[in-house]
C-alpha positions as CSV (number, residue, x, y, z in Angstrom):
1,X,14.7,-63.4,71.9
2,X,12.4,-63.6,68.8
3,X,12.8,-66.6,66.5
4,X,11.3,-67.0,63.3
5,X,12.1,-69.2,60.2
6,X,10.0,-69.0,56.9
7,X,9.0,-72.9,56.7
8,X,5.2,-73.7,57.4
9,X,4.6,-76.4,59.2
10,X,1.2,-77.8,57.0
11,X,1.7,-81.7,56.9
12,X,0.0,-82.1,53.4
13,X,0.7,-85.9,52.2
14,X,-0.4,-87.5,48.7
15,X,-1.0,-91.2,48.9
16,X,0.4,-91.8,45.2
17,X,-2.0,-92.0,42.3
18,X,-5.6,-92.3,44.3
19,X,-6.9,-89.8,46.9
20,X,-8.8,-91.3,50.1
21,X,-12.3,-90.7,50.2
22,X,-12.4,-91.3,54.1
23,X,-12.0,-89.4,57.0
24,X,-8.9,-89.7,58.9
25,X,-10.5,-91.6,61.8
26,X,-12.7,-94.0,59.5
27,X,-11.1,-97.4,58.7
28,X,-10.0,-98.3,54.6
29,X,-12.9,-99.3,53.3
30,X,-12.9,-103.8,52.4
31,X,-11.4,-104.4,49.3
32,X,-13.5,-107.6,47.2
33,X,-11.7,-110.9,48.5
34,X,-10.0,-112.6,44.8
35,X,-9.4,-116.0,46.4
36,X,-9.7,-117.5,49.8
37,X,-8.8,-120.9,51.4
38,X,-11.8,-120.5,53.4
39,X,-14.2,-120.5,51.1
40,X,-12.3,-124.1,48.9
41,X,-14.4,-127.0,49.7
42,X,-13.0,-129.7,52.2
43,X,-12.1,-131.6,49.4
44,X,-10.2,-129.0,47.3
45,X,-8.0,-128.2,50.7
46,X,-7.2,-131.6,50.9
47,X,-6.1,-131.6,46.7
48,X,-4.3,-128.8,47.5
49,X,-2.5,-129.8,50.2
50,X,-1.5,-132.8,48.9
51,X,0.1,-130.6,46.0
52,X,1.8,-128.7,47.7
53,X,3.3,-131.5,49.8
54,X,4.4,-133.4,46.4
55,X,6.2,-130.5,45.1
56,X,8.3,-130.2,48.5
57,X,9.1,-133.6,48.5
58,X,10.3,-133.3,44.8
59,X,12.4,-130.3,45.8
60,X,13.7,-132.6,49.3
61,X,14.7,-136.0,47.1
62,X,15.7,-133.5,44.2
63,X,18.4,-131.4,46.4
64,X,19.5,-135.4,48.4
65,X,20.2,-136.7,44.8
């Protein structure tokens, strides 16, 4: 009983534009960090916080109106 189909089995895959320039067992390289909350000054959490908090409460007493 010989079976034999014409399909290879090569699992080539392109990752879209860009080509990886890692091995397959390596990790992604670290992509440069834009913006962090960890690195906002106590005082700038707090500001922003505190924005954030006044723009839900306009959306709460908005919507109860």
């Amino acid at each position: 009983m010989a079976h034999s189909h014409g399909h290879s089995h090569a699992h080539d895959h392109s990752h879209g534009p860009h080509s990886h320039s890692h091995g397959p067992a390596s990790p992604h390289p670290a992509q440069p960090v834009h913006w962090s909350i960890l690195r906002m000054t106590l005082a700038a959490r707090l500001a922003a916080a505190a924005a954030i908090s006044a723009v839900l409460w306009a959306v709460v007493l908005t919507a109860m109106r």
